[in-house]
C-alpha angles and dihedrals in degrees: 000000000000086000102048081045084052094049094046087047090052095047087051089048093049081068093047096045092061095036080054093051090042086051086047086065092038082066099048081051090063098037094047107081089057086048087047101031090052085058114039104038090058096102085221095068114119087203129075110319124214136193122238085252105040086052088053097047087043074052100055095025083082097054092042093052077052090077087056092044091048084053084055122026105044086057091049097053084040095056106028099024150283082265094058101049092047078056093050097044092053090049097052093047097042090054091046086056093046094054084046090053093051098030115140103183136016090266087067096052086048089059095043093054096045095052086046085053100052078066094051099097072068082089088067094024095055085052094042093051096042086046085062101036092050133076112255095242090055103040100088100055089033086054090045103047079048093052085038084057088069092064089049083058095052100047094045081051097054090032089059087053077084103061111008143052136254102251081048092053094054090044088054088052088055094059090055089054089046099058092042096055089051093053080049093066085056096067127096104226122266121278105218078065100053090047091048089049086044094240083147092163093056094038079059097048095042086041098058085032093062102023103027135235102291135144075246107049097043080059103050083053099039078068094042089055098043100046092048084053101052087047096052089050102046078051088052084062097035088047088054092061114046131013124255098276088054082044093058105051092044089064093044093061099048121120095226083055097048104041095058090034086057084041099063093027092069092035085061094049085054087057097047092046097043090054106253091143107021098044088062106045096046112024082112092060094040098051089048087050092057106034099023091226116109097183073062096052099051086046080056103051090049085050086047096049095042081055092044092054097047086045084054117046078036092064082060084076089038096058101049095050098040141048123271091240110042089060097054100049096042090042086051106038090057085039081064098045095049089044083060097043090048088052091048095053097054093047084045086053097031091060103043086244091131118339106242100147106135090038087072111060086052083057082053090056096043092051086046096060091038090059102039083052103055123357093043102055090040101056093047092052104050086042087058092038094054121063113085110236099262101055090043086106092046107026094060084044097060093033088040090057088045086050097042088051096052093050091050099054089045086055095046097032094045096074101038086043082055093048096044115026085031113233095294086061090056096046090045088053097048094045092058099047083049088052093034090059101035077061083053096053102057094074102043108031127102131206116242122173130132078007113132107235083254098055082050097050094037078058092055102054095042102253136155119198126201103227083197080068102058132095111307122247090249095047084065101086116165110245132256 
């Protein structure tokens, strides 16, 4: 029995192993603009030379070109497969850091960071598709040493600053997304799709493959089945009466589509806020901001992405023994209080008011860990948990173009907050949206953990299943 578990556990880690490496990229694509920005805004570079505001828009052009990629990709992994879509988010990626690695004018970074960018809603879709491929009891940690994986990349990204170039850099990001693709092409697909294609034969097949063939596990998909036939057959009705325009709003307005969309919504804003993305790209110009030593600050961002690694990989412990909930908001609620304090420190300093200026990049790092322990992981995992089944296409694709937004204006407004609020405005801003939507949260968020994807969604819409109902004990034969 230990043998056939340790089979069932491999096949499940073989997904998470090339989500991870995925996730590994995923951290070279945030890191990137301060490896590229340090280089070629100095105006003694013999390389491409950009302007302070041409290197902001080629930032948040990447998360722009995402809108058109959540229009795209989200229905392509809802209608061929949660397979096909990982292929096509490594590809797209690994061609946007070739043409970074080759680029011989600013036109050319523009390109390699919006095709980059058609693959961002990568960041909700690798969670979506671990989340179905994964046992409940280890989704959480699986989802979180995925999530930890980001910050790897990251800190491989600032560490090669060292030693390497930027173009090399790049090269050396391509070859992540390459072996991830090729470990892509090893999993079975995913069998919450096959059940909502009702491919019911090959959900069976892909179930046991991945799960096993335990009293358990016939049971778990004895539910998944069941509840993907009563919903195709409640959309054959539906489909009868009003065309597919009429079809889609209906959805949209359903209660079981905008609780989890406003879920997520204000879940993203608590990433953003809580500097997920802005920390990383420009940690380098923040710290030199600060301390006016940039050797210190690259030192800095190398100590920020090795915290944010063990936060990481150590909320993996956190979120298996705790709720979902209570880490979040005790995680938050001292990310807040640090975010003041940091902004309270640089006007103290600024302002020759008491000179702490080397005490507070020592408070970014601790946020930083603090959030990459708790509110991070968190937030990544419940946006990947909430979504029934059925609105997973849409659903990514409306929260994806919110996401994609958001980043977008964090990338573009960082800089100019800098410039303008100082960095203790920017601190201060960002301190009260994270507050604002904690406060939020405590009214709409539910707690998921240890819960299978169909007790969530039955949750979500509001459903009570009689287990009495379900399949009996002797209807559960082993297959043959």
């Amino acid at each position: 029995m230990a043998c056939g578990a340790d089979i069932y556990f491999w096949r499940q880690v073989l997904v998470l192993v090339s989500d991870s490496i995925h996730s590994v990229g995923t951290g070279f694509v945030l890191s990137f603009p301060s490896v590229l920005n340090s280089v070629a805004l100095s105006t003694n570079t013999t390389d491409i030379h950009i302007t302070k505001d041409q290197a902001s828009w080629i930032t948040a052009s990447h998360g722009l070109a995402g809108v058109i990629g959540f229009f795209i990709v989200p229905p392509l992994m809802q209608e061929y497969g949660r397979k096909f879509a990982h292929i096509i988010l490594n590809l797209l990626v690994a061609i946007g850091f070739t043409m970074l690695a080759f680029a011989q004018n600013v036109a050319t970074l523009y390109a390699g960071k919006i095709i980059q960018g058609l693959a961002i809603c990568g960041v909700y879709l690798t969670s979506i598709i671990l989340a179905e491929y994964v046992h409940p009891t280890r989704r959480g940690y699986f989802m979180t040493l995925k999530k930890g994986c980001v910050a790897v990349g990251s800190l491989i990204c600032h560490s090669l600053v060292l030693i390497c170039s930027w173009r090399q850099i790049a090269g050396v990001a391509t070859s992540f997304y390459i072996v991830a693709l090729l470990l892509t092409f090893l999993w079975t697909e995913s069998p919450p799709f096959l059940a909502m294609k009702g491919k019911y034969e090959e959900c069976d097949r892909a179930y046991i493959y991945l799960n096993g063939n335990t009293l358990k596990s016939r049971r778990e998909l004895e539910e998944l089945i069941s509840a993907q036939r009563e919903r195709r057959e409640e959309e054959e009705r539906i489909k009868k009466k009003n065309n597919k325009l009429l079809q889609i709003w209906k959805k949209c307005t359903r209660k079981d589509f905008l609780k989890p969309f406003f879920i997520i919504t204000v879940l993203t804003i608590i990433i953003d806020s809580g500097g997920r993305y802005y920390n990383v790209a420009y940690i380098v110009q923040i710290i030199t901001d600060i301390t006016g030593d940039n050797s210190v600050a690259i030192y800095c961002s190398i100590g920020l992405d090795l915290l944010s690694v063990v936060a990481s990989w150590g909320s993996t412990y956190v979120i298996t023994k705790f709720a979902r909930r209570a880490i979040l908001f005790s995680c938050g609620y001292l990310s807040v209080t640090l975010m003041f304090l940091i902004s309270l420190m640089v006007y103290f300093s600024s302002n020759n008011i008491t000179n702490v200026v080397w005490l507070t990049p020592c408070v970014i790092l601790i946020n930083s860990f603090i959030v990459n322990l708790g509110v991070i992981p968190i937030c990544f995992t419940v946006s990947g948990e909430v979504f029934p089944l059925e609105h997973k296409g849409l659903g990514t694709t409306a929260t994806g173009i919110v996401f994609t937004l958001l980043y977008a204006i964090t990338m573009k407004c960082t800089p100019i907050m800098m410039e303008d609020t100082g960095i203790e405005g920017t601190y201060g801003i960002y301190g009260v949206c994270l507050l604002i939507c904690l406060i939020i949260s405590h009214f709409i968020l539910t707690e998921t953990k240890d819960k299978t994807l169909q007790e969530i969604e039955d949750e979500m819409k509001g459903i009570e299943r009689d287990k009495s109902k379900m399949v009996k004990e002797k209807e559960l034969l082993p297959i043959t």
